[in-house]
C-alpha positions as CSV (number, residue, x, y, z in Angstrom):
1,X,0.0,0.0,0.0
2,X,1.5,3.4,-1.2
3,X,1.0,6.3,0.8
4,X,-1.1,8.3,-1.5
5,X,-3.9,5.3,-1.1
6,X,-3.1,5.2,3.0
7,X,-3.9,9.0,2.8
8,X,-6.7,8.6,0.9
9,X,-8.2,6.3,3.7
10,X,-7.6,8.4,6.2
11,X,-9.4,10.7,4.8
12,X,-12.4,8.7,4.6
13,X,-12.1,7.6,7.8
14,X,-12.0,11.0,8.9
15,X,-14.8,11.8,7.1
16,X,-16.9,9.3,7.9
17,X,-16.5,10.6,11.6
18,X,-17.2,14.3,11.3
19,X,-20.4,13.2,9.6
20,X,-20.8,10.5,12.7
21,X,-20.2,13.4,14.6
22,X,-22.0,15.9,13.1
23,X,-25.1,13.5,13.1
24,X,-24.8,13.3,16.9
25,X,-24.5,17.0,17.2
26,X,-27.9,17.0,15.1
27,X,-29.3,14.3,17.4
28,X,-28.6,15.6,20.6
29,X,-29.8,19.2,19.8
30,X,-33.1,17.4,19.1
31,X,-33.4,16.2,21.8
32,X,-35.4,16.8,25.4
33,X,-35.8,15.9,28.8
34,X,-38.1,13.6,28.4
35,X,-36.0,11.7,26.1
36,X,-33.6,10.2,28.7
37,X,-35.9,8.3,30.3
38,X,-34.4,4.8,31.2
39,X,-36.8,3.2,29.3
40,X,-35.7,4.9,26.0
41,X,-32.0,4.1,26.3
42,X,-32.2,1.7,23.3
43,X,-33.3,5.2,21.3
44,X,-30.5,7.3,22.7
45,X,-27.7,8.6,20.0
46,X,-24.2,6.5,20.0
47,X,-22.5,9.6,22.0
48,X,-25.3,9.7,25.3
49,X,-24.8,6.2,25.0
50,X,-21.1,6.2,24.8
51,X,-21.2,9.0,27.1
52,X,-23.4,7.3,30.0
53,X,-21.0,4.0,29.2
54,X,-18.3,5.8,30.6
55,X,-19.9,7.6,33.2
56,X,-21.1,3.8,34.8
57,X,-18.1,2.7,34.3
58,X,-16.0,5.6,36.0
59,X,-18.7,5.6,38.7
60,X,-18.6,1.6,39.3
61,X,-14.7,2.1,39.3
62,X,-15.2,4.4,41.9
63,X,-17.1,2.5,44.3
64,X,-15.3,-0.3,44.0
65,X,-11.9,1.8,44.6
66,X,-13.2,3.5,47.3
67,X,-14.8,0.7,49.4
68,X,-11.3,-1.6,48.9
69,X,-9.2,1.2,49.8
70,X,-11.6,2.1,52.5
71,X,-11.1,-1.4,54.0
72,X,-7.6,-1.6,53.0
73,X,-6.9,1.9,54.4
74,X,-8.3,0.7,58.1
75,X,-6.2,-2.4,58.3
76,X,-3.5,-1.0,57.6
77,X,-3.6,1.7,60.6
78,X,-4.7,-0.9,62.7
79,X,-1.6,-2.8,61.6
80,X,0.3,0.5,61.7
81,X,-1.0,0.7,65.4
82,X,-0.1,-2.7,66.5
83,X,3.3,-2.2,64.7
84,X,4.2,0.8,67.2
85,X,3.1,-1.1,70.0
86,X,5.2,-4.2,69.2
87,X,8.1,-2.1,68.7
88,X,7.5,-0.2,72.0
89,X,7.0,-3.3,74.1
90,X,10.4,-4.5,72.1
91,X,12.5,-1.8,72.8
92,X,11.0,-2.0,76.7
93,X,12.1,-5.9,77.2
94,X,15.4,-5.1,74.9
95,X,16.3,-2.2,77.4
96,X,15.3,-4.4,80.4
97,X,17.1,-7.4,79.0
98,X,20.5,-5.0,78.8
99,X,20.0,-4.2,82.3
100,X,19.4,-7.4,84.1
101,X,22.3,-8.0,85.5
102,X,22.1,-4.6,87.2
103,X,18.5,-5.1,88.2
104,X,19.6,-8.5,89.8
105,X,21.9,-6.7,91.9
106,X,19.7,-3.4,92.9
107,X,16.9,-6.0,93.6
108,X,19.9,-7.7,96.1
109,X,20.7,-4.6,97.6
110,X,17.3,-4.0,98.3
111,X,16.4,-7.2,100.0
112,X,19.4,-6.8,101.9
113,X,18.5,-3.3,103.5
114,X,15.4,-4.9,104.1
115,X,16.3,-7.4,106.1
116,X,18.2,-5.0,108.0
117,X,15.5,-2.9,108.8
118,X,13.4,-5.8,109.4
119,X,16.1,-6.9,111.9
120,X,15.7,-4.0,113.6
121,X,12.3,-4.0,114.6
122,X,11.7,-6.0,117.5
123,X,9.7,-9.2,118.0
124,X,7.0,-9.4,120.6
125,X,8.9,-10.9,122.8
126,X,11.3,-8.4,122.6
127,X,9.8,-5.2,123.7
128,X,9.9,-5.5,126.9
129,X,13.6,-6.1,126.5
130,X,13.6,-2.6,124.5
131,X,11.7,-1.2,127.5
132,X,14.3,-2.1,130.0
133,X,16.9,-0.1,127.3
134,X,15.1,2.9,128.1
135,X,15.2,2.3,131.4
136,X,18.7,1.9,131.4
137,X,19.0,5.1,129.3
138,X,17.2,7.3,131.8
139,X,19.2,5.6,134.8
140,X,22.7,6.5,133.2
141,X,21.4,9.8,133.0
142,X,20.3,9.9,136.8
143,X,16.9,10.8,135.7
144,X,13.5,10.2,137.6
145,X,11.2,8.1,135.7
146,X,8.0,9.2,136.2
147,X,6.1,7.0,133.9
148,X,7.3,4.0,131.2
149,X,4.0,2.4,129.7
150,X,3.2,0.2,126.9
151,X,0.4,1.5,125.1
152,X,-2.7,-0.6,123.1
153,X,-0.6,-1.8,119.5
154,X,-2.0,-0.5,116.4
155,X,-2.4,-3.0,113.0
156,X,-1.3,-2.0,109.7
157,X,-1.4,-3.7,106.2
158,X,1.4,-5.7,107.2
159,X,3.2,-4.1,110.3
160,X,1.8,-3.7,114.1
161,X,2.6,-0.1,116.0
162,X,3.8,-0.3,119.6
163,X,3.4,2.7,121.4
164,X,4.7,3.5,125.0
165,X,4.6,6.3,127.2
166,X,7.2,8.3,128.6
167,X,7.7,11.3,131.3
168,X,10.7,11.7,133.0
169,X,12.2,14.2,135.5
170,X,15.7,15.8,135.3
171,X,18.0,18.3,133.8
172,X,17.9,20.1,130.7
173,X,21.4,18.6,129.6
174,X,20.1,15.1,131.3
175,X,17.2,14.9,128.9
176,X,18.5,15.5,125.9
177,X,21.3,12.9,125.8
178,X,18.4,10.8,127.4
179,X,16.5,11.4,124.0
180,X,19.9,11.0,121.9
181,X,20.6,7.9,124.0
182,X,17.4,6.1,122.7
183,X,17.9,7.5,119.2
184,X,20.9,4.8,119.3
185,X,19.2,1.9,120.2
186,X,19.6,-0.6,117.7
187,X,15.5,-0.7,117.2
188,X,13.9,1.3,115.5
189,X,12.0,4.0,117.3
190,X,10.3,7.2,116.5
191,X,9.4,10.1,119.1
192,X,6.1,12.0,118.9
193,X,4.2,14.7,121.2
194,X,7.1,16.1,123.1
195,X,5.8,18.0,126.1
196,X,8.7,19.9,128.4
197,X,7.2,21.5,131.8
198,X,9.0,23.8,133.2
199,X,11.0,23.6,136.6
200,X,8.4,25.1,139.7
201,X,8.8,25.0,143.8
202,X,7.5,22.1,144.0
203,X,9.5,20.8,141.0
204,X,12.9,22.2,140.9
205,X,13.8,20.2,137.6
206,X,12.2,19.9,134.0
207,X,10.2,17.4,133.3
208,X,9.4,15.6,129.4
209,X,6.5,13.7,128.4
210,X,7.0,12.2,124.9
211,X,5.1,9.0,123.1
212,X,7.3,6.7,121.5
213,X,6.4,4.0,119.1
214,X,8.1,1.1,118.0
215,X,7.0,-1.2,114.9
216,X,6.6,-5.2,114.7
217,X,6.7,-6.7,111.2
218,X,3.6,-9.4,110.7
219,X,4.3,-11.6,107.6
220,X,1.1,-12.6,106.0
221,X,1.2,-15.6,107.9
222,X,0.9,-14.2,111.2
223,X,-1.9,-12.1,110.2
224,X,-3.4,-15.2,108.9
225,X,-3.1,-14.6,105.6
226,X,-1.9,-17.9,102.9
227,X,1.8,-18.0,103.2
């Protein structure tokens, strides 16, 4: 085929469409409103057929794209989501996993402090040991013990308070290595409500009322708990 005859088609072809085209043009201008009615679709020109084609099509395309990548789009947050918490309870482990070793060995220190405390605070048979320190405390210092009382213990979650009274008569310089003297016991024990009267007539010397309380560990078994 020479080009002269390939030209020739092509111009036919071409022709044939402006007067395709120009017969829609015609078409369309004739028609109304009322003529796209479903019903008439079969009656429709070739271009509001053509045209509606591509318009269900593009709308059908659409929908389906949207609802896919809808669905697709909410996965993959939720995966997204559960990534970042993965990785977070990763790196939390990994971090804790590096420190072990010094974990173990806080954790040791810790238990070991707290079985020194623990061994500090005195068993039940022991306080009236500890009471006989503080008399001994007050007799090294020469001073008159008025009163030295165990009061009613009080229950915790998981520790019993043992408070005792205290008023004693003596010198200024008397009471306070009196009070310095129990700070050094090796219990532990805590001094509340100090009360100092002054010297009178009738009582030429100071005297000091105080509450001290001592504490009792109580495993759960004590308290009756399940070991």
């Amino acid at each position: 085929m020479n080009l002269a005859t390939l030209r020739q088609r092509m111009n036919q072809h071409l022709s044939q469409l402006r007067h395709w085209f120009a017969g829609q043009l015609r078409a369309l201008k004739r028609m109304d409103a009322d003529d796209l009615d479903l019903q008439r679709a079969g009656q429709w020109p070739d271009l509001v057929k053509i045209f509606s084609l591509l318009l269900i099509l593009g709308l059908t395309t659409f929908a389906a794209h949207w609802l896919v990548i809808s669905q697709n789009n909410e996965q993959l947050e939720q995966m997204q989501a559960e990534q970042a918490r993965l990785l977070q309870a990763y790196q939390s482990k990994a971090f804790q996993a590096a420190h072990l070793p010094a974990y173990r060995a806080q954790m040791a220190e810790i238990e070991e402090r707290l079985d020194h405390l623990l061994d500090q605070l005195p068993a039940a048979s022991e306080v009236p040991r500890l009471l006989e320190d503080i008399q001994r405390q007050a007799d090294q210092q020469s001073l008159e013990v008025l009163a030295l009382e165990l009061r009613p213990e009080t229950r915790g979650d998981f520790y019993a308070e043992l408070p005792f009274e205290i008023r004693v008569r003596g010198g200024y310089h008397q009471l306070a290595t009196f009070i310095e003297g129990i700070s050094q016991l090796n219990r532990v024990i805590t001094l509340h409500d100090f009360q100092l009267q002054p010297a009178t007539a009738q009582a030429p010397k100071l005297t000091l009322s105080l509450q001290a309380k001592t504490y009792r560990y109580d495993a759960p078994e004590d308290q009756g708990g399940t070991p």
